[in-house]
N, C-alpha and C positions, 0 to 999 in steps of 0.2 A: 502357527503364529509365533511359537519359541524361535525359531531361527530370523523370524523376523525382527521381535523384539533385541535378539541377540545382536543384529547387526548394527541397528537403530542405538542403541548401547556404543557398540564399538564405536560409534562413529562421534559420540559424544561425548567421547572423554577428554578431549582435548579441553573440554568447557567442565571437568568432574568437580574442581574447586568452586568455579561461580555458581555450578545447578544446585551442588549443596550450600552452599551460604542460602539461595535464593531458596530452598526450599526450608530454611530455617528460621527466614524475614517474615515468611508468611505464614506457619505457623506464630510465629511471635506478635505478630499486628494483630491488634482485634479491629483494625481498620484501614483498608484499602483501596485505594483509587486508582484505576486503570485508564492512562493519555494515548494521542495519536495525533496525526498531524491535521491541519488543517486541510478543506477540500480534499476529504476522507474518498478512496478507494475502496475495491474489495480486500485487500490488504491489512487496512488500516483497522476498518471497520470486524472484516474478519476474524483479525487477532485478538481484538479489543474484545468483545463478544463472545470469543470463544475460550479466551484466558477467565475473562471471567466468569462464564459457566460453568467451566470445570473449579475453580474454587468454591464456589457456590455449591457445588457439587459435593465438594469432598470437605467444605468450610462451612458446615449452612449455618454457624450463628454469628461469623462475621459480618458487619457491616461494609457491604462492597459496592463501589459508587463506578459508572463509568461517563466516563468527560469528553467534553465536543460539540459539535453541532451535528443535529439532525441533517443525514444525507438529503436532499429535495425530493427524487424519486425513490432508492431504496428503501428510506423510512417508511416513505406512505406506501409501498408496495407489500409493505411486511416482511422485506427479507431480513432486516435487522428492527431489535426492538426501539425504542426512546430511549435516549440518553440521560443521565441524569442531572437536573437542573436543582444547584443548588446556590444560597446566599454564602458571601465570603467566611461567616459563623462557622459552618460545616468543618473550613481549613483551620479552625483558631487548636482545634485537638490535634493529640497525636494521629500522624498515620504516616501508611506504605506505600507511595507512588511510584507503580509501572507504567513505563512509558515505551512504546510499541511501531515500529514501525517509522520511524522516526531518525534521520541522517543529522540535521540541520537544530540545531535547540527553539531556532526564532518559528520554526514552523509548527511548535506542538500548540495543538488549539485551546488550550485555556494556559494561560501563566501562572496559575496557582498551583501547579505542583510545583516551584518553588518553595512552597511551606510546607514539604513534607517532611517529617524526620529522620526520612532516608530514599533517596532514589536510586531506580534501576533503567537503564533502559537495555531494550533487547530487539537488534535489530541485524538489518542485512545490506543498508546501506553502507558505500566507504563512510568513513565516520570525519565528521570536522566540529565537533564539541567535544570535550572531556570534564563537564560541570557535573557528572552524577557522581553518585557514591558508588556505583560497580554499574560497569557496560558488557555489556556479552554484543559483540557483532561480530557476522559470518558472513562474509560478501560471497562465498559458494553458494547460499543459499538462496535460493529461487524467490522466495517469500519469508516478511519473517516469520509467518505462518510456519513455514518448514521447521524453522527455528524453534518458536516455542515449543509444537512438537514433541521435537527431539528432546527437547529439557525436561517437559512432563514425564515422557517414559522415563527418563534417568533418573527422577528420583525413587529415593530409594523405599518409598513408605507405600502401604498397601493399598494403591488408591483406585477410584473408580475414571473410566474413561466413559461419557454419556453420546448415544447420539448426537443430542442437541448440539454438544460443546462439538464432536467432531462435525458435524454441518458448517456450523459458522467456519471453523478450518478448515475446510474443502472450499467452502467458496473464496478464503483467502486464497488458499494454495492455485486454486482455478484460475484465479482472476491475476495474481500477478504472475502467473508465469503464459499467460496469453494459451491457457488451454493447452500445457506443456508445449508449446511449439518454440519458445522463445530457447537459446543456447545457455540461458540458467538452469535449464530442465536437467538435472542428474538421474543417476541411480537410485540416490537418498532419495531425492525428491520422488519419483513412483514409489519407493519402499514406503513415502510415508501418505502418499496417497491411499494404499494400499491398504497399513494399519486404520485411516479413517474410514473406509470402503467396509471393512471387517465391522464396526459397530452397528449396521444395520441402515446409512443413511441412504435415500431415494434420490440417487445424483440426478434423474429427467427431471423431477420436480426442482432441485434446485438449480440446473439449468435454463429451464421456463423460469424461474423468478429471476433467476441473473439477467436474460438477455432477451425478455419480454419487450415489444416494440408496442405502441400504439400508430395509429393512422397518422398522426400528426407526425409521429418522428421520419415519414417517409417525406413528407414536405420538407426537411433538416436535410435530410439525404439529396432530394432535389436541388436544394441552393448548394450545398457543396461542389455535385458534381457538375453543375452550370458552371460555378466562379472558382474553380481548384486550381493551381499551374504544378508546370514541373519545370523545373530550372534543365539548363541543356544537360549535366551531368546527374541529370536523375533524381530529385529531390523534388519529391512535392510535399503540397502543401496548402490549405485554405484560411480564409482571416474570416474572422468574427468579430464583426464592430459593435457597440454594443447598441445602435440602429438595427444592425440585423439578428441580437441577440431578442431586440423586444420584438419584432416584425415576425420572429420563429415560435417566440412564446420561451423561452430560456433564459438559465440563468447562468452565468461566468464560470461555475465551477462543471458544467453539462458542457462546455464547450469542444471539450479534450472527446467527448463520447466517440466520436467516428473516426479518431486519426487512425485507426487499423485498417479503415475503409480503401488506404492505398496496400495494405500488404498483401503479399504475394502476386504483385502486378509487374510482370517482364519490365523492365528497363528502370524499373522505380529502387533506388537504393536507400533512401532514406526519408522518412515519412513524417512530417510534424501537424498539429493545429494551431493556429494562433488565433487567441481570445482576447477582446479587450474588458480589463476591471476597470471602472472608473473607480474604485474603492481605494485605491492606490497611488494614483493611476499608472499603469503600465499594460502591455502584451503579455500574458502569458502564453506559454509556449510548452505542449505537450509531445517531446520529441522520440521518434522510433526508427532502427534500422534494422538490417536484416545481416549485413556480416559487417559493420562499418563502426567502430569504437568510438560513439556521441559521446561522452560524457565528457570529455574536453573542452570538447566546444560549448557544450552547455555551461561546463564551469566558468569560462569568458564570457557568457551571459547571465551573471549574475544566477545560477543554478548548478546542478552537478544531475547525480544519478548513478545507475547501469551503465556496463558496459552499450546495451541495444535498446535501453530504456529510461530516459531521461525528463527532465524537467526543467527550463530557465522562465527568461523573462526577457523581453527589451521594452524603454520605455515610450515609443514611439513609433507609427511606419515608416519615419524617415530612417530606423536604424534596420530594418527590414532587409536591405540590400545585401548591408556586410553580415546579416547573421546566415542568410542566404550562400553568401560568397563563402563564409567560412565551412560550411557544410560540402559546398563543391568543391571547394581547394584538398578536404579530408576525400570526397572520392578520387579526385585525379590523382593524392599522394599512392592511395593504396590501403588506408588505413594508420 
């Protein structure tokens, strides 16, 4: 494990300045509140979760809060705990807000880490905010699971590392890099697999809680592959009206669940879901490819992301066509 830790080290010095400041915030806060984006992933929820056990861990008389909305399925499954549900009082004190996983500022799920007395955020999206007090983002990195990680071991104090806390990072790590298969999958990324594998967790158990299906979700899978198209240059894709979300028994943020359901299928190059929110109202659109650089395109639809892994929006099916069109004009270019 020394030559492990050693490389995990090397690899993180480029960030030596921000891990130490950030390992000096949290000593210094006797209270902390851990953010993520809205329509939480395993990613999202992963980091959050897992940052926060390991301070819990190594902090146990801080008061440490984590913020968001309960996943629909993950929460009641038990893979993640309840989130903490507090009145605007809680914010009126000092505190330390990390914020996790997170590209975009408008998407983090509660706006009151605006009233913290010092923010972080730590991430592996390209970045398009610069409202915190110190940002660490690593777009090499698979997950910002990967990321915190890496920051943990760098610091430099004698700390403990818990299965628990490594759990919840594995199923971060798991889940954003699509079961290492996605081309964010590095070296680092297995090394730090690796280090989490080393604390003792049961990754079969946490693969049955990750990708546990019931009877019903095969009925979802049905209407998918009845009503799915694939545009001539290889792009598929299914819609989600929100007729068909209450007709399946779902909710807007479940919608994105199956868009991998086209990958690794001959002639398919790029993979999306489109869900409709009345909440908004708009399409959203959970977009995936396999050697084809989306995030362009996404970002002309009101979103961005990964290179193979992406996120937009349009606001209607009539814009359907050209989001369509723009996807096929990126495979005919070549990328």
């Amino acid at each position: 494990m020394e030559i492990l830790k050693n490389y995990i080290v090397e690899e993180g010095k480029k960030f030596a300045k921000e891990y130490s400041e950030i390992e000096n915030l949290i000593k210094k806060f006797d209270r902390i509140a851990i953010f993520r984006h809205i329509m939480p992933d395993f990613d999202a929820l992963g980091t959050q979760f897992g940052l926060a056990t390991w301070i819990k861990d190594n902090f146990p008389n801080k008061e440490l809060k984590v913020f968001g909305d309960n996943h629909v399925v993950f929460t009641p499954r038990g893979l993640f705990p309840q989130t903490d549900k507090e009145n605007d009082e809680w914010f009126n004190e000092e505190f330390l807000a990390i914020i996790v996983d997170v590209g975009d500022v408008k998407r983090i799920a509660d706006p009151r880490f605006q009233k913290a007395s010092f923010t972080i955020k730590l991430d592996h999206h390209p970045e398009t905010d610069k409202v915190f007090n110190l940002n660490v983002v690593d777009t090499s990195k698979a997950a910002a699971s990967e990321l915190v990680v890496n920051m943990l071991l760098n610091f430099k104090g004698d700390y403990t590392f818990s299965s628990e806390a490594a759990k919840y990072f594995y199923i971060a790590l798991t889940g954003d890099s699509g079961r290492f298969q996605y081309n964010s999958t590095t070296t680092h990324t297995f090394e730090i697999a690796s280090f989490l594998l080393s604390t003792g967790i049961n990754i079969t158990a946490i693969y049955e809680k990750m990708y546990e299906k019931n009877v019903s979700d095969l009925e979802v899978t049905k209407f998918i592959l009845n009503t799915f198209k694939v545009s001539e240059h290889g792009v598929a894709y299914y819609v989600l009206t929100e007729a068909d979300l209450e007709r399946l028994g779902l909710t807007c943020d479940r919608g994105k669940e199956n868009v991998n359901i086209f990958a690794n299928i001959k002639g398919i190059n790029i993979w999306c879901s489109i869900t409709e929110d009345v909440t908004e109202p708009c399409f959203r659109i959970s977009l995936r490819s396999r050697n084809y650089t989306i995030n362009g395109v996404a970002s002309e639809f009101k979103g961005g992301g990964h290179a193979q892994a992406s996120g937009c929006q349009i606001k209607d099916l009539t814009e359907l066509p050209a989001f369509i069109k723009a996807l096929d004009d990126l495979v005919i270019k070549g990328n």
